[in-house]
NUPA-641647 format. One record per residue (C-alpha): residue number from 1; residue in one letter; x, y, z. Coordinates in Angstrom, 1 decimal. Layout:
% NUPA-641647
{k->NUM | r->a | xx->X | yy->Y | zz->Z}
...
//
This chain:
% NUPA-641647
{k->1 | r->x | xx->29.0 | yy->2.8 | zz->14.8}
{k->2 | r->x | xx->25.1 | yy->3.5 | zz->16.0}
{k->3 | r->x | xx->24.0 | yy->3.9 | zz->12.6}
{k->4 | r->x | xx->25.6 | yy->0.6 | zz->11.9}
{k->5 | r->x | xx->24.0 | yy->-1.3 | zz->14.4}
{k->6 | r->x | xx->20.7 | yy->1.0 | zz->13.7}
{k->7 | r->x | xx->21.1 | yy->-0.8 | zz->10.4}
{k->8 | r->x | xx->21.8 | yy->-4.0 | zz->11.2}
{k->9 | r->x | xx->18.8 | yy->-4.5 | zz->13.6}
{k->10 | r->x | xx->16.7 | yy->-3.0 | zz->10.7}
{k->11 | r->x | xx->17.9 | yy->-5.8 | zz->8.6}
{k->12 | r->x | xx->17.4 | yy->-8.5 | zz->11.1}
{k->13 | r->x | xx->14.3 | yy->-6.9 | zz->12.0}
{k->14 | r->x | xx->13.1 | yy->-7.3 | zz->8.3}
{k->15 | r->x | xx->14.0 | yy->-10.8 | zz->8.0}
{k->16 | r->x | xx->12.5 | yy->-12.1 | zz->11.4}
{k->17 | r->x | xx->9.5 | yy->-10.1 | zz->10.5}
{k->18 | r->x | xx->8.9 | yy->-11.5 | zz->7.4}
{k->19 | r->x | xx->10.2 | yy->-15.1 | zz->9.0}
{k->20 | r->x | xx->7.1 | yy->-15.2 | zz->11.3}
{k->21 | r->x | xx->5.4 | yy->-12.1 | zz->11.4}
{k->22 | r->x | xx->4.6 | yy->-9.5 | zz->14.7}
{k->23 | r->x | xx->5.4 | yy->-12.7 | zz->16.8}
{k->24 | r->x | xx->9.3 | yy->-12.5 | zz->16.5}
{k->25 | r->x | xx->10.8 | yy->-11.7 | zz->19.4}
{k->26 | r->x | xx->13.1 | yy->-9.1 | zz->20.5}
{k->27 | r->x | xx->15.9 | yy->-11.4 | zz->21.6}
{k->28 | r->x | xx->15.8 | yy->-13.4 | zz->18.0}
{k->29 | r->x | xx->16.2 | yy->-10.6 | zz->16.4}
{k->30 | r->x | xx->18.6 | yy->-8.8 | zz->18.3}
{k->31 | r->x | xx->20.8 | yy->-12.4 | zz->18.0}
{k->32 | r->x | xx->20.1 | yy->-12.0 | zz->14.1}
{k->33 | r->x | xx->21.6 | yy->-8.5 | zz->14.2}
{k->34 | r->x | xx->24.7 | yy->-9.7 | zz->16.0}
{k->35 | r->x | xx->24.0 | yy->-6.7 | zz->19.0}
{k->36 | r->x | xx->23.1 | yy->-7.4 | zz->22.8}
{k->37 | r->x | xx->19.1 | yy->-6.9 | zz->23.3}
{k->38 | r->x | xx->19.4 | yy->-3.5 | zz->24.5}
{k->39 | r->x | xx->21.2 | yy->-2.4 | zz->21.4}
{k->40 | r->x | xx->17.5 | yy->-2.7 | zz->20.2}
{k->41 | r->x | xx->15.7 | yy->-0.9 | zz->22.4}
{k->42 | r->x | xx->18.6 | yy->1.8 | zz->22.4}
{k->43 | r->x | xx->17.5 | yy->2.6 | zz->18.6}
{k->44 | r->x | xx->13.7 | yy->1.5 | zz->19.2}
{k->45 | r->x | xx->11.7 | yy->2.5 | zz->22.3}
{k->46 | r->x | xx->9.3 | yy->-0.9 | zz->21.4}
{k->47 | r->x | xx->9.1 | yy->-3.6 | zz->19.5}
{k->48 | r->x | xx->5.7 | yy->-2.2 | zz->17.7}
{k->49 | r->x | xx->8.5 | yy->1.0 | zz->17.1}
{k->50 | r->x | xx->10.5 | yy->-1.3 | zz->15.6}
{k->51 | r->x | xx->8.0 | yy->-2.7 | zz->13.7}
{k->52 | r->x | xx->6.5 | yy->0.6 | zz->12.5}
{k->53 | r->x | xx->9.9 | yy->1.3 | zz->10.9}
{k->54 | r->x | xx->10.2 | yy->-2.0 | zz->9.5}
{k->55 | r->x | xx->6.8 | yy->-1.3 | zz->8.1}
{k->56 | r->x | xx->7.3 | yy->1.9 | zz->6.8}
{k->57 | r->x | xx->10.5 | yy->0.4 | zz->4.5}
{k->58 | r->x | xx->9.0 | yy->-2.7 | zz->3.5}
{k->59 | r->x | xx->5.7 | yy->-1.0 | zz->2.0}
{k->60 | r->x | xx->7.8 | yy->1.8 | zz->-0.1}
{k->61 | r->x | xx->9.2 | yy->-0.9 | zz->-2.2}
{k->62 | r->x | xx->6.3 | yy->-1.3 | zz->-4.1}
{k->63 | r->x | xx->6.4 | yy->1.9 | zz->-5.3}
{k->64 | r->x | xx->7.6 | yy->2.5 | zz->-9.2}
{k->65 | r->x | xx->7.9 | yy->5.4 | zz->-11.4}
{k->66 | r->x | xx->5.7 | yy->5.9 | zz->-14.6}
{k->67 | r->x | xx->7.8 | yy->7.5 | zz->-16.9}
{k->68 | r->x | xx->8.0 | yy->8.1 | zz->-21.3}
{k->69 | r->x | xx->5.5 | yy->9.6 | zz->-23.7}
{k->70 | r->x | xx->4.2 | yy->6.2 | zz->-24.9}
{k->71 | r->x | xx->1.1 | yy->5.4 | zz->-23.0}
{k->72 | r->x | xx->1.4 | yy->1.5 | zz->-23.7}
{k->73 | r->x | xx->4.6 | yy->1.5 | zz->-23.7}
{k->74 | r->x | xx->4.8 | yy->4.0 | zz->-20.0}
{k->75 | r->x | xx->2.0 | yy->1.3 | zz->-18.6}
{k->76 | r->x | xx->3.6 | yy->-1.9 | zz->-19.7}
{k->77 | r->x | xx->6.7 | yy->-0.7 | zz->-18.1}
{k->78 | r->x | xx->5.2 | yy->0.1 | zz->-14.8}
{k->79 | r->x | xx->2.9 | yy->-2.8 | zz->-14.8}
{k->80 | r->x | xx->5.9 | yy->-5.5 | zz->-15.2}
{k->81 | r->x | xx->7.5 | yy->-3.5 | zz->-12.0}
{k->82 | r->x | xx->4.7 | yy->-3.5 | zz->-10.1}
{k->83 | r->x | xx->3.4 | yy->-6.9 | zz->-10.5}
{k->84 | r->x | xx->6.9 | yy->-8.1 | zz->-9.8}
{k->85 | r->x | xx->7.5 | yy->-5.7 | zz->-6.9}
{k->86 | r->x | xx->3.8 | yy->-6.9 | zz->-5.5}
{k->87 | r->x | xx->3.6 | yy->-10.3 | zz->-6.8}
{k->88 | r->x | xx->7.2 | yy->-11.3 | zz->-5.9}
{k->89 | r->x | xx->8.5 | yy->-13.8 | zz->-2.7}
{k->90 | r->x | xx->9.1 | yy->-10.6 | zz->-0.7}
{k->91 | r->x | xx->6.1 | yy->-8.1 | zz->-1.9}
{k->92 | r->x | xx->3.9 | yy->-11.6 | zz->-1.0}
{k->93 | r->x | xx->5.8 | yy->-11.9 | zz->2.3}
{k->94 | r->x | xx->5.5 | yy->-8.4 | zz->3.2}
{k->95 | r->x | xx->1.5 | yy->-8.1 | zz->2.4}
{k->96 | r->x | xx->1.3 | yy->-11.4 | zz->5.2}
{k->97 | r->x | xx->3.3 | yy->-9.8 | zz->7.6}
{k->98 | r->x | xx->1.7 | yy->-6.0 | zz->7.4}
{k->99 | r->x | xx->-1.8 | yy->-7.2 | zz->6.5}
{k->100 | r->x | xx->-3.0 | yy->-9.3 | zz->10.2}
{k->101 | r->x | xx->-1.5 | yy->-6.0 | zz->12.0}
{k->102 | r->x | xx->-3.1 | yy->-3.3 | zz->10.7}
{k->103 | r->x | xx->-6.2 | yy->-3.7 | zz->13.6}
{k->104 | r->x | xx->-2.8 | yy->-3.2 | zz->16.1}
{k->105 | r->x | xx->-1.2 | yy->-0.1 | zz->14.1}
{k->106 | r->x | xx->-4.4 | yy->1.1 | zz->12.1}
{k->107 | r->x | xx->-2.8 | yy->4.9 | zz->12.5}
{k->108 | r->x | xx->0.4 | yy->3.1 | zz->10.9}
{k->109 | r->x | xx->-2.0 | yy->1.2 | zz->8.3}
{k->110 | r->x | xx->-3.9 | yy->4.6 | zz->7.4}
{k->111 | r->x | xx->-0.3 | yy->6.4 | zz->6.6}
{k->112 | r->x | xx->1.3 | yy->3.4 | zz->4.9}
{k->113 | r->x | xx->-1.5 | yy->3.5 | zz->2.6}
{k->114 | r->x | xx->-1.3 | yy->7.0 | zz->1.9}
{k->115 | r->x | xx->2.4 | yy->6.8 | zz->1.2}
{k->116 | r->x | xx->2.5 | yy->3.6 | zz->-1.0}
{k->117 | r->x | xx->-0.7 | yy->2.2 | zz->-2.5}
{k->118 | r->x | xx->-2.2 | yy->5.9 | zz->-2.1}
{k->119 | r->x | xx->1.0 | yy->7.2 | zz->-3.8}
{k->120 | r->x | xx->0.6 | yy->5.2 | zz->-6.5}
{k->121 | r->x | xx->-2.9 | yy->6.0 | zz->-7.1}
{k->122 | r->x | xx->-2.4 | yy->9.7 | zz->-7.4}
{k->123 | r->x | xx->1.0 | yy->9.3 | zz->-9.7}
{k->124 | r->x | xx->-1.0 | yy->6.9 | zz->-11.9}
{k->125 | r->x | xx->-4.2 | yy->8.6 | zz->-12.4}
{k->126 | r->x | xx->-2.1 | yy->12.1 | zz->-13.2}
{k->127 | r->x | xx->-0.7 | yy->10.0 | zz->-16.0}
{k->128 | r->x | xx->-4.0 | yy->8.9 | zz->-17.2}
{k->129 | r->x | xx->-5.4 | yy->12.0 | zz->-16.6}
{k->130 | r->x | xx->-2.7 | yy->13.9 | zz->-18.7}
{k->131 | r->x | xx->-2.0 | yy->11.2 | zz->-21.3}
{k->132 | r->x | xx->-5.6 | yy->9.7 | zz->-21.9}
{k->133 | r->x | xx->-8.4 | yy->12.4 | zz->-20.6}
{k->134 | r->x | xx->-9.7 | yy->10.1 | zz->-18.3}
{k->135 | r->x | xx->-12.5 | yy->11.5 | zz->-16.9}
{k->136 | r->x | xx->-12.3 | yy->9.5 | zz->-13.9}
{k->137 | r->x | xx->-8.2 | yy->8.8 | zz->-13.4}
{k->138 | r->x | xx->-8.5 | yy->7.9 | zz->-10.3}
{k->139 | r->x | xx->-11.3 | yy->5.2 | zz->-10.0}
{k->140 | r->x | xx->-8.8 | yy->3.9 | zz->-13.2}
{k->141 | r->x | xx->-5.9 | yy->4.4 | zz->-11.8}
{k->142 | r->x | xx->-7.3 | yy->1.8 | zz->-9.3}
{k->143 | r->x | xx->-8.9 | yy->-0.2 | zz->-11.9}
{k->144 | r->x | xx->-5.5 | yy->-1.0 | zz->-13.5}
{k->145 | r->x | xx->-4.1 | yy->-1.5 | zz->-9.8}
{k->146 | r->x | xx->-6.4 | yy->-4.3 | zz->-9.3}
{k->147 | r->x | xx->-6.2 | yy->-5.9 | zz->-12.7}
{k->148 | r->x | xx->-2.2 | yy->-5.8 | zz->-12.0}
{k->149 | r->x | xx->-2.2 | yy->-7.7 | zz->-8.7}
{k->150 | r->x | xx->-6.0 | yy->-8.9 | zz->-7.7}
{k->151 | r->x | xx->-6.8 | yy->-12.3 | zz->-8.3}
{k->152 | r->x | xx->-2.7 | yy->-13.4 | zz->-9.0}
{k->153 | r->x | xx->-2.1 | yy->-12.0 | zz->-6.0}
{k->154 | r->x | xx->-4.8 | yy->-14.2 | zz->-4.5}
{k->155 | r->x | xx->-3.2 | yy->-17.2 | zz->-5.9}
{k->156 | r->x | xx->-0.1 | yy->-16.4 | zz->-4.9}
{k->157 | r->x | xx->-0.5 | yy->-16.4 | zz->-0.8}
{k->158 | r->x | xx->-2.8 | yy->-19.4 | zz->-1.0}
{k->159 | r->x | xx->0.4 | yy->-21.2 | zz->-2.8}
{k->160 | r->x | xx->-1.3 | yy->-21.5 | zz->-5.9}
{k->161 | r->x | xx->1.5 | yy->-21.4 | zz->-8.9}
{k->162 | r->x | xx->0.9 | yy->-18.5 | zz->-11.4}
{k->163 | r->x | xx->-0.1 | yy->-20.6 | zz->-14.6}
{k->164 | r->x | xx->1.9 | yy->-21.3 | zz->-18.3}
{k->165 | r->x | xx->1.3 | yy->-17.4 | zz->-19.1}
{k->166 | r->x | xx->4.7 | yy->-15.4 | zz->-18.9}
{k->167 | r->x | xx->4.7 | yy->-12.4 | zz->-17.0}
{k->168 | r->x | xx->5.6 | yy->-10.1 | zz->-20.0}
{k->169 | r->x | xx->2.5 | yy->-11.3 | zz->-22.0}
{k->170 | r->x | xx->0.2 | yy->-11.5 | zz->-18.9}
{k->171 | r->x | xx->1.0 | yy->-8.2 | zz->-18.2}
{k->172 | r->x | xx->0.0 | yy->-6.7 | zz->-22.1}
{k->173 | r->x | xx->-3.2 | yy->-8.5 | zz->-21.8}
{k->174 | r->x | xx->-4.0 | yy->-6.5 | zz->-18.8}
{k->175 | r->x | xx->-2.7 | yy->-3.2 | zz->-19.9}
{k->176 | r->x | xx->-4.2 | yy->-3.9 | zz->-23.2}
{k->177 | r->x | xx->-8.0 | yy->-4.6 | zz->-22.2}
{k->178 | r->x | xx->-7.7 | yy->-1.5 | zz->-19.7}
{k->179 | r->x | xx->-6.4 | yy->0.6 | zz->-22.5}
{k->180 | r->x | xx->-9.4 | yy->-0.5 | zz->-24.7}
{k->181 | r->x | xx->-11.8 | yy->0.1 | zz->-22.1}
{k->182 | r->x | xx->-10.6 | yy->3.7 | zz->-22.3}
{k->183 | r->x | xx->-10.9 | yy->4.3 | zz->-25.7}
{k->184 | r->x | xx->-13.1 | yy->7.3 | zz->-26.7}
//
């Protein structure tokens, strides 16, 4: 039954979190998960405990897998998964509720890097690195990164509408002009 409940104020957590951010409140969220307030703190000393784990889950969703011979084809894949982990309602949501707290948790903020946008760094420029030669994988591997997410990104938490462009196509124009800048 404590994992349950362990669960369900994770869940709560999550969606109060993303609701409105660090400023949810304990009781809110412990009415969300259906327990009685010290439920919470039973399974979270704090409420920045709380949100460290919420934290923690949120960011590793963003993470995808490059996988196949095919270095288009590997990079295509991964880039429609990560624009729509990144770009999507809850990668948007979760980059405004993480982003404001990371002067509060910047030991949290330096791990969470490490472990998601870090992680995806290193896995991308070994593929570079072993499919393409790069001689610099990892300033590319955050090159592509940036073309993936940067300015659409920007759009998206200012409410700006992504334009006419579908994903899939938007998405081969932006592996295909970093793949050109590659060539040898």
């Amino acid at each position: 039954m404590a994992a349950i409940h362990r669960e369900r104020v994770l869940r709560a957590a999550t969606s109060s979190f993303l609701a409105r951010g660090y400023g949810s409140s304990v009781d809110d969220i412990a009415r969300r998960a259906r327990v009685a307030k010290q439920t919470v703190y039973q399974h979270f000393a704090s409420k920045d405990e709380l949100f460290k784990a919420v934290a923690e889950e949120l960011a590793k969703r963003v993470l995808v897998e490059l996988e196949g011979d095919d270095v288009r084809g590997g990079l295509l894949r991964f880039g429609l998964e990560y624009r729509k982990r990144a770009l999507g309602a809850q990668g948007i949501a979760t980059f405004r509720t993480l982003v404001p707290e990371v002067p509060r948790f910047r030991a949290l903020a330096r791990d969470m890097y490490a472990n998601t946008a870090g992680e995806m760094v290193r896995r991308l420029a070994a593929f570079l690195e072993e499919k393409l030669g790069t001689p610099d994988p990892e300033f590319s591997a955050e090159m592509l990164l940036s073309m993936l997410t940067g300015h659409d990104r920007l759009k998206r938490l200012f409410a700006v509408p992504p334009g006419a462009e579908r994903e899939a196509a938007r998405t081969a124009r932006i592996v295909d002009l970093f793949l050109k800048a590659h060539q040898s």
